[in-house]
C-alpha positions as CSV (number, residue, x, y, z in Angstrom):
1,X,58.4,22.5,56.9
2,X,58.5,20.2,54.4
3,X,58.3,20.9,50.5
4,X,57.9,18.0,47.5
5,X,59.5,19.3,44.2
6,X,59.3,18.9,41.0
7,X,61.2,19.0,37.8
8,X,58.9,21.0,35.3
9,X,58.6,22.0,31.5
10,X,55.4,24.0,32.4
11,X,53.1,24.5,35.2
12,X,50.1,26.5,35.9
13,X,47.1,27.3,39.1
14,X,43.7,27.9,38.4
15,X,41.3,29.4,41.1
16,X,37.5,29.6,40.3
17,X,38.5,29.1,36.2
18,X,40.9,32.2,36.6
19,X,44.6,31.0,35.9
20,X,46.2,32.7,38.8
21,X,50.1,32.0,38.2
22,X,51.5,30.5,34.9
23,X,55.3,28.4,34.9
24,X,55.5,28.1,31.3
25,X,59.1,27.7,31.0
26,X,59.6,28.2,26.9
27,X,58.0,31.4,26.7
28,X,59.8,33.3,29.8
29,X,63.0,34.1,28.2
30,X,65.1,32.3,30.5
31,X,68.1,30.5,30.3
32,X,67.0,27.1,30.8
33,X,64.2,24.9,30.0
34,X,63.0,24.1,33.1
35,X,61.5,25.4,36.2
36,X,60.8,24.0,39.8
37,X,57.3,23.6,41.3
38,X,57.3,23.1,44.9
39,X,54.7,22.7,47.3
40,X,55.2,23.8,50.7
41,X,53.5,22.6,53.5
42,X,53.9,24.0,57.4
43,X,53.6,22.2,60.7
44,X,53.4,23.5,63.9
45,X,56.7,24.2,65.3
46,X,58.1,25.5,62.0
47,X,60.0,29.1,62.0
48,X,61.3,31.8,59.9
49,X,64.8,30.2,60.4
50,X,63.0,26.8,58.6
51,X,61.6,28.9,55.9
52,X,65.2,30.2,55.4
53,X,66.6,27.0,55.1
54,X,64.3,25.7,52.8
55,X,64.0,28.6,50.6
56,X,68.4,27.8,50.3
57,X,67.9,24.3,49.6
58,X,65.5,25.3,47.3
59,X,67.4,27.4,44.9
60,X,70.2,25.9,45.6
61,X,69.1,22.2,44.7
62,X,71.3,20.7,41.4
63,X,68.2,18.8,39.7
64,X,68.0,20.5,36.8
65,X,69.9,19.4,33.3
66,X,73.3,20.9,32.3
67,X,75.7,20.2,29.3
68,X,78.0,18.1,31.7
69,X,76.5,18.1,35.4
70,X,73.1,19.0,37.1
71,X,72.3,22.6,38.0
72,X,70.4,24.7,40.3
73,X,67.7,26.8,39.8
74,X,69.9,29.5,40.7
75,X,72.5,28.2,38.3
76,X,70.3,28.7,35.6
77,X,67.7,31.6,36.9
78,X,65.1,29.1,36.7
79,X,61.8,29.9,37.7
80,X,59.8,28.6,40.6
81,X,55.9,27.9,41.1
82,X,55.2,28.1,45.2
83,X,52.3,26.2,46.1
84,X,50.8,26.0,50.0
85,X,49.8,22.6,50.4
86,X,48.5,21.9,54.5
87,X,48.0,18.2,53.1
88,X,51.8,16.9,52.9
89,X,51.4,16.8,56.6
90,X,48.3,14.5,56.5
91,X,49.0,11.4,58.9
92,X,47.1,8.1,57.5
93,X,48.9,5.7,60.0
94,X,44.9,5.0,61.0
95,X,41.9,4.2,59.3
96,X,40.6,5.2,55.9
97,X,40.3,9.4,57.1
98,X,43.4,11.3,57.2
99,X,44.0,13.4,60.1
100,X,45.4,16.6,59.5
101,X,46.4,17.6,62.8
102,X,49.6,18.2,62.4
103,X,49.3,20.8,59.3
104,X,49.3,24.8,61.0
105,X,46.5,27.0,60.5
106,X,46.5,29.1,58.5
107,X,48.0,32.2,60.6
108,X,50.5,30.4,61.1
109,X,51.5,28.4,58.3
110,X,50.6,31.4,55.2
111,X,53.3,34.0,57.1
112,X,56.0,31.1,56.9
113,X,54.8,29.9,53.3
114,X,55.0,33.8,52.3
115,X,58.5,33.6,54.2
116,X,60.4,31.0,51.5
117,X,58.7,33.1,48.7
118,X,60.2,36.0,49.7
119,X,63.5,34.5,50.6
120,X,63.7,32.8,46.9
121,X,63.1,36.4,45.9
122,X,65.9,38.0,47.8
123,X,68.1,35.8,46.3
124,X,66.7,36.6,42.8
125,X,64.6,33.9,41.7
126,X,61.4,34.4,39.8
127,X,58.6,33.3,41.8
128,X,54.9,32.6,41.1
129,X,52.4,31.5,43.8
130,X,49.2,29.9,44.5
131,X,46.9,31.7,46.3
132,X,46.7,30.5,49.8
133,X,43.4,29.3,51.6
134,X,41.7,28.6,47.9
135,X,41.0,25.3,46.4
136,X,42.9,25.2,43.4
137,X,43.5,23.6,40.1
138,X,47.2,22.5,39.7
139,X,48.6,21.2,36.5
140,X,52.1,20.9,35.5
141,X,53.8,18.7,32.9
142,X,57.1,16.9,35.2
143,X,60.2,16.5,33.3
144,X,61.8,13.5,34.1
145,X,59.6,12.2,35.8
146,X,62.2,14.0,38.7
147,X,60.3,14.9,42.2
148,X,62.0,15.0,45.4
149,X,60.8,15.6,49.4
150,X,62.9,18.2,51.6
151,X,62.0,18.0,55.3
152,X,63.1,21.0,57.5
153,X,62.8,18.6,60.4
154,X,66.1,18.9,62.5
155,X,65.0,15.8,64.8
């Protein structure tokens, strides 16, 4: 699996003009001033046991400001938007075309993306998601400018 994140003050996704999950991080009465959006993409040969891991990572991850140090999301209860995104695996080593052969269909890849939401859950994170499948409208203001890549890949 493979996830880019980023550092965010707000967030939102908008499917045919209806605004399907909001990540508007003054108004949600956490802790902190920040949340996480992370889009997820899925390969092949991914598993539960890579959802898992990322999920972890994910809450987990110190990127997010503190008085003296960098904190988690789970540090801080921070919230996280969950985005499917088949295109992070899009291989452009040829031509002008990507290829996107190596991004999972969808019965495979919306089980395991469903996976690290429920995972970030267990752990009691608050989670809003995309819908899967849909072409949507993403915008989110990153703080920082901080975004990062986490790779599952164990090769």
């Amino acid at each position: 699996m493979r996830a880019v994140i980023q550092r965010v003050s707000q967030a939102s996704v908008t499917v045919d003009g209806e605004v399907v999950a909001v990540l508007d991080i003054p108004g949600t009465g956490t802790t902190c001033e920040h949340g996480l959006v992370v889009l997820v993409g899925v390969t092949h040969d991914d598993t539960t046991d890579d959802a898992v891991r990322l999920a972890d990572k994910l809450w987990r991850l110190r990127i997010l400001p503190g008085d003296e140090r960098e904190l988690s999301a789970a540090d801080l209860g921070a919230p996280i938007l969950v985005i499917s995104q088949f295109t992070l695996y899009a291989n452009t080593a040829k031509g002008r075309r990507p290829s996107w052969n190596a991004a999972a269909p969808g019965p495979v890849a919306e089980p395991l993306v469903d996976a690290v939401v429920e995972e970030l859950r267990s752990f009691g994170a608050t989670v809003a998601t995309g819908r899967f499948g849909a072409h949507m409208h993403v915008s989110l203001v990153n703080d920082g400018p901080v975004t990062l890549i986490l790779d599952t890949d164990r090769r």
